[in-house]
C-alpha positions in Angstrom: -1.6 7.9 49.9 0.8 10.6 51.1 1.8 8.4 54.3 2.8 5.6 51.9 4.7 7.4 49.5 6.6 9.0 52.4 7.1 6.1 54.0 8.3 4.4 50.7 10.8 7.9 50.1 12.0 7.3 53.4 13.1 4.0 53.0 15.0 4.6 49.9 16.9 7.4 51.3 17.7 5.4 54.3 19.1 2.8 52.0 16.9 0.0 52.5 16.3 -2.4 49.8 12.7 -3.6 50.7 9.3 -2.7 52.9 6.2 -3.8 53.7 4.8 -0.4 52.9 5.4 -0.4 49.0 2.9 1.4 46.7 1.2 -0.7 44.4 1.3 1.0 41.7 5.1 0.9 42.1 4.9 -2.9 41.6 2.5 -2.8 38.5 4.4 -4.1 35.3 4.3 -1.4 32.3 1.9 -2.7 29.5 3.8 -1.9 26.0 1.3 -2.5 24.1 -1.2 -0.9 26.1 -3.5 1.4 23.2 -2.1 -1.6 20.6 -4.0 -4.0 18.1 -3.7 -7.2 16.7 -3.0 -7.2 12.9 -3.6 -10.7 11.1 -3.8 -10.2 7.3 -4.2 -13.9 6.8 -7.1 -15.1 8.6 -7.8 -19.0 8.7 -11.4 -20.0 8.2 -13.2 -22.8 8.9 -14.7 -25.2 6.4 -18.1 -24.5 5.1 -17.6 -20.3 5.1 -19.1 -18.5 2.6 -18.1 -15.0 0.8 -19.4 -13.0 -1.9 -16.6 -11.1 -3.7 -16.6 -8.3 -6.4 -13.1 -7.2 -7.8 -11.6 -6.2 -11.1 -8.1 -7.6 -12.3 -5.9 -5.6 -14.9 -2.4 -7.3 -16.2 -0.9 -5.4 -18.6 3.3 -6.8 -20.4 4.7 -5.3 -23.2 8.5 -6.0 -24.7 9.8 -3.8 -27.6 13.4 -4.0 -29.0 14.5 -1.1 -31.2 17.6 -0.9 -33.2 18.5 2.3 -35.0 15.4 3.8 -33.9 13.1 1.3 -35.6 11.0 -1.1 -33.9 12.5 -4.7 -34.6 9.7 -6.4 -32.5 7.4 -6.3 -29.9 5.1 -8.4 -27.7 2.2 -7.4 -25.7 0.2 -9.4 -23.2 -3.5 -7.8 -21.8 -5.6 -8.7 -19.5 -8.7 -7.7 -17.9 -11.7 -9.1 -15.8 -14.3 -7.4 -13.8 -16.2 -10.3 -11.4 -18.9 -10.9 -9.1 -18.9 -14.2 -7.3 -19.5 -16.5 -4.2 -16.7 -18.5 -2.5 -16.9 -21.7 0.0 -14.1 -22.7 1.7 -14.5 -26.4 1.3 -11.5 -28.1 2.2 -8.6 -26.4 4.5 -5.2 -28.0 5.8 -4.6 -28.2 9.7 -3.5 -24.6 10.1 -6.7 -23.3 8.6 -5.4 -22.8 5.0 -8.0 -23.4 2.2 -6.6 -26.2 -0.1 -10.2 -26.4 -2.3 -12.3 -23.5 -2.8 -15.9 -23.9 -4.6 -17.1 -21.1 -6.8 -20.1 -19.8 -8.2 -19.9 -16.7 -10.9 -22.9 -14.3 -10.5 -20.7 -12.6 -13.2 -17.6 -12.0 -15.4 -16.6 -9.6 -18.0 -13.1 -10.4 -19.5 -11.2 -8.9 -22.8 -7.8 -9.3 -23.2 -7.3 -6.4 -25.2 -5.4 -3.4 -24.7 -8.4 -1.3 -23.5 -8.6 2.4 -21.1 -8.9 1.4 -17.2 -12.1 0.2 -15.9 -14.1 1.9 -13.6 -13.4 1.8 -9.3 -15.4 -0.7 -8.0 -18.3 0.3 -6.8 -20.2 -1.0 -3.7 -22.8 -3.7 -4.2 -22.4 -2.9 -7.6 -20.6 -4.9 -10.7 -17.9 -3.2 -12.1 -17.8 -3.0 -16.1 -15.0 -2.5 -18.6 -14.4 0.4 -20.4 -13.5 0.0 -23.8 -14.4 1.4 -27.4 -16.5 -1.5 -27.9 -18.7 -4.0 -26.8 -17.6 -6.9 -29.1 -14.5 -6.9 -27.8 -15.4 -7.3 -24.1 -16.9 -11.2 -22.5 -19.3 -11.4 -20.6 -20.3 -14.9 -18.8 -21.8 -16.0 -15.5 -23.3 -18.8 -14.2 -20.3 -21.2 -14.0 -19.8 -23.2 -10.5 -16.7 -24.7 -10.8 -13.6 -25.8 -7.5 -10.3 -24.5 -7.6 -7.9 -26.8 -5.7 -4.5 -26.2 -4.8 -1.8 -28.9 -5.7 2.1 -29.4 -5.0 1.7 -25.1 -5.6 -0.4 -24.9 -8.7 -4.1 -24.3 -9.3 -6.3 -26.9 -10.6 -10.0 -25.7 -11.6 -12.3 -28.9 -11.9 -15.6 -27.7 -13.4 -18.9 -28.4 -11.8 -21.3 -26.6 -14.5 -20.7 -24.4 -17.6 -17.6 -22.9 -19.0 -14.8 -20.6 -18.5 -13.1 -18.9 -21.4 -9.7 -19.0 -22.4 -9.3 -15.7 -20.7 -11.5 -16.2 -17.5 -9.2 -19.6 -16.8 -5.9 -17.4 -17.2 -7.4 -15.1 -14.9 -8.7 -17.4 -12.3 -5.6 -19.6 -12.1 -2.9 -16.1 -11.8 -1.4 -15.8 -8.5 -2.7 -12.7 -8.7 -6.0 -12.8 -9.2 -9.5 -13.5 -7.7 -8.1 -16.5 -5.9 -5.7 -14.9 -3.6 -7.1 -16.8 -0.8 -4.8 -19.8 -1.9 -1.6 -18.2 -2.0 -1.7 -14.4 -2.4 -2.7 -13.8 1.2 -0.7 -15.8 2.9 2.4 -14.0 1.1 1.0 -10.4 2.0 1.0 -11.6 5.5 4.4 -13.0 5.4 5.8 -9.9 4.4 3.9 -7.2 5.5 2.2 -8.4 8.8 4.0 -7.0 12.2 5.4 -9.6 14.2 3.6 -8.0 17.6 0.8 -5.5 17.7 0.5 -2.0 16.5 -0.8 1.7 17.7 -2.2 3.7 14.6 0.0 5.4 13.0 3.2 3.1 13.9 5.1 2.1 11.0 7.5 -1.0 10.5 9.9 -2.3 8.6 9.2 -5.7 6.2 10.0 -8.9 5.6 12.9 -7.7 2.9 13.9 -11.5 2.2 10.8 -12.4 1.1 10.2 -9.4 -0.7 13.5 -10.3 -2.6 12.2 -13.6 -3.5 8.7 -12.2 -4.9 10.4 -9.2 -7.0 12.9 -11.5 -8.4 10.3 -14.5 -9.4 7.7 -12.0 -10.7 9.3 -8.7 -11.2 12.2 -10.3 -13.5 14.4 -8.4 -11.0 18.0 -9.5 -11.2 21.4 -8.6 -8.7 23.1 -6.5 -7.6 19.7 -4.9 -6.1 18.3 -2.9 -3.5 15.3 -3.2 -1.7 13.6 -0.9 0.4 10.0 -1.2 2.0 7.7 -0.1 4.6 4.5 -0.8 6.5 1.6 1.1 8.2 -1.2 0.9 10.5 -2.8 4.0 9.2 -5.9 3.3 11.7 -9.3 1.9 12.4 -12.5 3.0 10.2 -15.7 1.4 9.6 -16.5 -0.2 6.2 -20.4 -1.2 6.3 -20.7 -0.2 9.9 -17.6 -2.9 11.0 -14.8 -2.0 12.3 -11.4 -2.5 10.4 -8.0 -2.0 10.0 -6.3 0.3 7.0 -2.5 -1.3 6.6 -0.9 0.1 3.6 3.0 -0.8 2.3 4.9 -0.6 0.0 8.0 -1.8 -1.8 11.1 -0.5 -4.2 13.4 -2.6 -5.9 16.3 -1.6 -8.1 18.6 -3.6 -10.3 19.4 -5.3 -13.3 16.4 -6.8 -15.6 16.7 -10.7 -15.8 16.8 -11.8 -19.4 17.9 -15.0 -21.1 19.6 -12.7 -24.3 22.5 -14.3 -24.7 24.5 -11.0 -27.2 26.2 -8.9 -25.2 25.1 -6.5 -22.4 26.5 -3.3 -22.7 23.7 -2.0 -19.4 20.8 -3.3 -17.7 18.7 -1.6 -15.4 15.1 -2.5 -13.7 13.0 -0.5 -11.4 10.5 -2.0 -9.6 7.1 -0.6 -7.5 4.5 -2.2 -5.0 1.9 -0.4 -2.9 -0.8 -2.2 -1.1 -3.8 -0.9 0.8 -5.8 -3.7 3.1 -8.8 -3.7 5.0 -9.2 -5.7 8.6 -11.4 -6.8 10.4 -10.9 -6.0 14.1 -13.4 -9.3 14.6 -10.6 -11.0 14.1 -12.9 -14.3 13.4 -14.0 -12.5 10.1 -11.7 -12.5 7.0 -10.0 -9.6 5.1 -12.4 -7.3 4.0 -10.4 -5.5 1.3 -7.1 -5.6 -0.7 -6.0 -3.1 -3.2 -2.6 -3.2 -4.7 -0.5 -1.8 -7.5 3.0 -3.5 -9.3 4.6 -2.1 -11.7 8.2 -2.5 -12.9 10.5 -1.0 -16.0 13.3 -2.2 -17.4 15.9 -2.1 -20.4 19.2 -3.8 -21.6 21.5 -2.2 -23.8 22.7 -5.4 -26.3 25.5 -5.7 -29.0 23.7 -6.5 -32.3 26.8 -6.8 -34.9 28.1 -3.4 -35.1 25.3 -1.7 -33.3 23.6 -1.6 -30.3 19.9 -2.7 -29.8 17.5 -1.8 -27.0 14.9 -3.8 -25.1 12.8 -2.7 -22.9 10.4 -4.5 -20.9 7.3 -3.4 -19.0 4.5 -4.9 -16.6 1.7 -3.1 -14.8 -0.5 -5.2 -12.7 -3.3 -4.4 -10.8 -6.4 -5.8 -8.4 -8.8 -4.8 -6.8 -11.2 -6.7 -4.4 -13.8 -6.3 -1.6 -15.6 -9.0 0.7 -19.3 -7.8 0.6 -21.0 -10.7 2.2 -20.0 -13.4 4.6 -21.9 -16.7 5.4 -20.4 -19.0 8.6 
């Protein structure tokens, strides 16, 4: 090896631009993302795969206008399910996409009152509700209905029993237990890297599209900022597989969107997202986990004859879910 790299240091200082006697190594191209991964948060299956999913779902809205430090009115919207059931993929589009989704419910617990957080979810285990009492918390299982997806909205077509009021608002949010529809594919949009990752790197995020979500469903309004992030925090093993920890988050700032037509004397709304999601590195398998948080807080300062009146709005969603069986 000496011989050759002298021979190759020799030609360069004698100014020669090429040789027989080159090193190989020399002529080996630099791998970039040598030590990198793959990261697919959306992950296509094929028809006829089965999972079993357990997850809990809390949606908590309240709007309270005050005028000289009195409450003039207020609205408050709750909601909370605990569930326990299989999925089957039973219809997907040409890109892999589910477009019908069958259920079965081992179990749901729903209330839609204003009650303390529930529990973590446990593994193998069904999570419960915490609340000061059992009357006001639903519990139902056994239902086997499909979920379709239509021109962008969720139609549930029952194949046996019933869903509650308050299990068919949770099922059908964009939020909820059916984020294999729509959710996912919108976490990947704007959180998945666009080529592959070494733990630890960090990237920046689809801010468009983050704009677009915070606006529709974070009543955020311009002038705004947004900020976000993105991490491969690195591979662990959940149930002896090995996955993929990618955690984000966003920020928005602004003005809260409102229809009040009095005048606005100020407006301000303040907006939070952090996600946590688990990965298979098989990437054949789907997500194993996803965790995330949104909450936002707002006010407008409005002219009410000759005073001033405050609304303030505030939303705190979470979900939590975990693939714990899969069937292909």
């Amino acid at each position: 090896m000496g011989a050759v790299v002298q021979q190759v240091i020799g030609a360069v200082a004698c100014g020669s631009a090429s040789s027989a006697e080159r090193d190989a190594l020399l002529d080996t191209p630099v791998d970039m993302y040598r030590g990198a991964s793959s990261i697919l948060i959306h992950r296509p299956l094929p028809t006829g795969t089965s999972i079993r999913v357990q997850g809990v779902l809390r949606k908590h809205r309240r709007v309270t206008a005050t005028s000289s430090g009195f409450v003039v009115h207020q609205q408050t919207d709750n909601l909370q399910m605990a569930y326990d059931l299989g999925k089957r993929f039973v219809e997907v589009d040409l890109n892999g996409n589910p477009k019908r989704v069958h259920y079965d419910v081992a179990v749901i617990e729903s209330s839609d009152a204003d009650l303390k957080p529930f529990a973590a979810l446990g593994e193998g285990r069904v999570v419960r509700l915490q609340g000061p009492g059992a009357d006001q918390v639903f519990s139902s299982g056994g239902q086997s209905f499909d979920v379709e997806l239509l021109d962008g909205k969720r139609k549930i077509s029952m194949l046996g029993g019933q869903l509650s009021p308050v299990e068919r608002l949770a099922v059908l949010d964009p939020f909820g237990p059916g984020y294999e529809l729509w959710l996912e594919r919108q976490l990947a949009h704007m959180f998945g890297p666009k080529e592959p990752q070494r733990e630890g790197n960090e990237w920046d995020i689809d801010l468009d599209f983050a704009r677009s979500l915070l606006i529709n469903f974070g009543d955020l309004a311009p002038p705004m900022t947004i900020t976000g992030k993105a991490t491969f925090v690195g591979i662990e093993q959940s149930e002896g597989i090995p996955v993929q920890r990618v955690e984000a988050w966003i920020k928005g700032e602004g003005a809260l969107r409102t229809d009040v037509t009095k005048k606005i004397h100020a407006s301000n709304n303040r907006i939070e997202l952090k996600y946590s999601g688990l990965f298979p590195v098989d990437l054949s398998l789907p997500p194993v986990a996803h965790d995330w948080v949104f909450k936002a807080k707002g006010n407008i300062i409005v002219e009410l004859s000759d005073v001033l009146g405050d609304i303030e709005k505030e939303m705190r969603f979470e979900h939590q879910s975990r693939v714990i069986e899969v069937r292909r």
